[in-house]
C-alpha positions as CSV (number, residue, x, y, z in Angstrom):
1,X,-19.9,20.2,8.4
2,X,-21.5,18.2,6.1
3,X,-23.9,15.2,7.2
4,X,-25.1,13.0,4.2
5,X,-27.6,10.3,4.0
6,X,-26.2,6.9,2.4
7,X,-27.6,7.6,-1.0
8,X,-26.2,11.0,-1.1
9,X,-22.9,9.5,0.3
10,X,-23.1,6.9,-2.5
11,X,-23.5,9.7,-5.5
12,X,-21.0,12.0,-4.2
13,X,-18.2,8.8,-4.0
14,X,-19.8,6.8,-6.3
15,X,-20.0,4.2,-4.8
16,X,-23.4,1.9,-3.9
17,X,-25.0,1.8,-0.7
18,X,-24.3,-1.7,0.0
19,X,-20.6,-1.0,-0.5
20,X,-20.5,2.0,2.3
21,X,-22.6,-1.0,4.4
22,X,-19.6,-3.4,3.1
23,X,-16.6,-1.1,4.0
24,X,-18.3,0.1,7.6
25,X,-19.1,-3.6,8.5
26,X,-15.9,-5.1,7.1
27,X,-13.6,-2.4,9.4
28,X,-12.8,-0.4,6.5
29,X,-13.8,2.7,8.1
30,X,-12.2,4.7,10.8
31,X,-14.8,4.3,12.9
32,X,-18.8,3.5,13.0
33,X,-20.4,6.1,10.8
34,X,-22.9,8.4,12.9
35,X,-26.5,8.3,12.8
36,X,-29.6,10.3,13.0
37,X,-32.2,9.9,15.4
38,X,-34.1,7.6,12.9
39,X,-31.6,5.5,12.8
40,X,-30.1,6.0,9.6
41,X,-26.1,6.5,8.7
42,X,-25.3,10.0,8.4
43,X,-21.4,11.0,6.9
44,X,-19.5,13.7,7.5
45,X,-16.8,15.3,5.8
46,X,-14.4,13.3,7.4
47,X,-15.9,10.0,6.8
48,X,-16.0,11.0,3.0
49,X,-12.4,11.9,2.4
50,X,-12.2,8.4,4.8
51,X,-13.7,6.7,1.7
52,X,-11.7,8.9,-0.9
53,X,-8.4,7.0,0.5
54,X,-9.9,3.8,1.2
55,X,-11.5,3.2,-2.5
56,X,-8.3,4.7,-3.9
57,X,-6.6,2.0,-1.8
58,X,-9.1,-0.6,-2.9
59,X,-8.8,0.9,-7.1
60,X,-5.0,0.3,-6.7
61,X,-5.2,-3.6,-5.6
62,X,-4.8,-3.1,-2.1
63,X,-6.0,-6.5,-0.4
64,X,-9.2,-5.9,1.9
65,X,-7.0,-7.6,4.7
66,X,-4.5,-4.4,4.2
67,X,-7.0,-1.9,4.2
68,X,-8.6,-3.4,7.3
69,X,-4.9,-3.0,8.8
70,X,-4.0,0.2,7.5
71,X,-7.6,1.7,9.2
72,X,-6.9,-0.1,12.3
73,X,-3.5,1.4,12.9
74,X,-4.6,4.8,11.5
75,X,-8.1,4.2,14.5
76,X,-5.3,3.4,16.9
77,X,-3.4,7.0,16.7
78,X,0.4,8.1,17.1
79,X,3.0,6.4,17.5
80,X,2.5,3.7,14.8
81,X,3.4,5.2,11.6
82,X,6.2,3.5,10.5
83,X,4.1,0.5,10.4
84,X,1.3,2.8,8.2
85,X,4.1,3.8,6.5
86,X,5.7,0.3,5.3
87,X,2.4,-0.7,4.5
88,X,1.8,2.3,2.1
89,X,5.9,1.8,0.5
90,X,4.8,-1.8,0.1
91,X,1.5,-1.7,-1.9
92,X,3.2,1.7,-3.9
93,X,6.0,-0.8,-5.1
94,X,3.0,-3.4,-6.3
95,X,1.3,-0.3,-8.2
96,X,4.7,0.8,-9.3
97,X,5.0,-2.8,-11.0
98,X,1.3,-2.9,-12.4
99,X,2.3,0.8,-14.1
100,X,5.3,-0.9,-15.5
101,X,3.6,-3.9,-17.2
102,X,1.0,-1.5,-18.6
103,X,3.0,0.4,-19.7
104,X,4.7,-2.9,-21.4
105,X,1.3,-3.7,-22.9
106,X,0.5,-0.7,-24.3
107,X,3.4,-0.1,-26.1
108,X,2.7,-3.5,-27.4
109,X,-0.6,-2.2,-28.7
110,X,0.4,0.9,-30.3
111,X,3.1,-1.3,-32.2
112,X,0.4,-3.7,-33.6
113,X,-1.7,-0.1,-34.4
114,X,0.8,1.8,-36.0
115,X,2.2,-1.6,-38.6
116,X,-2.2,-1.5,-39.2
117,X,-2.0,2.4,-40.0
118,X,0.5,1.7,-42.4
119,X,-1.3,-1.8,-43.9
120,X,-4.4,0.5,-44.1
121,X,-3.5,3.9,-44.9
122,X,0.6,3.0,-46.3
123,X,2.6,6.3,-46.3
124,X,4.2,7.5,-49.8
């Protein structure tokens, strides 16, 4: 099992220090993150695919306030996963829209690129 310090927990996600502080403090976390006898945080494997989800969460637009809920039903156990589950169908619909309108504004983009590739380099 593996037991990392902060810093080393910040590299391997890479995130900062003071965001693994943010997301234990805030109730983003499963549950308080261990710690050595010195005092300092020490996270396991489980705490680091924890953070996987949560900043994949976070990197999708998922509002703190949701990630705070979707922990706090996961911390609670069985017997409330249609409620984790309506939350998840819910903020995939919101990602589903952002992929959409990308997708909009990239094809807008390659449009304005491909009448420059012809001003620039005009085909024969």
């Amino acid at each position: 099992m593996t037991s990392l310090s902060i810093a080393e927990a910040a590299e391997q996600t890479g995130l900062t220090a003071h965001t693994l502080r943010y997301y234990e403090r805030d109730g983003l976390l499963l549950h308080t993150v261990e710690r050595a006898s010195s005092g300092h945080r020490r996270y396991t494997d489980d705490d680091l695919r924890w953070i996987e989800m949560v900043t994949r969460l976070r990197s999708t637009g998922m509002p703190v306030r949701d990630v705070r809920r979707y922990a706090a039903l996961v911390r609670e156990g069985p017997g409330n996963e249609a409620e984790r589950l309506a939350l998840l169908l819910a903020h995939r619909e919101v990602v589903e829209r952002q992929l959409a309108e990308v997708g909009s504004h990239l094809r807008a983009i390659d449009h304005k690129i491909a009448l420059y590739e012809n001003t620039v380099s005009p085909t024969p």
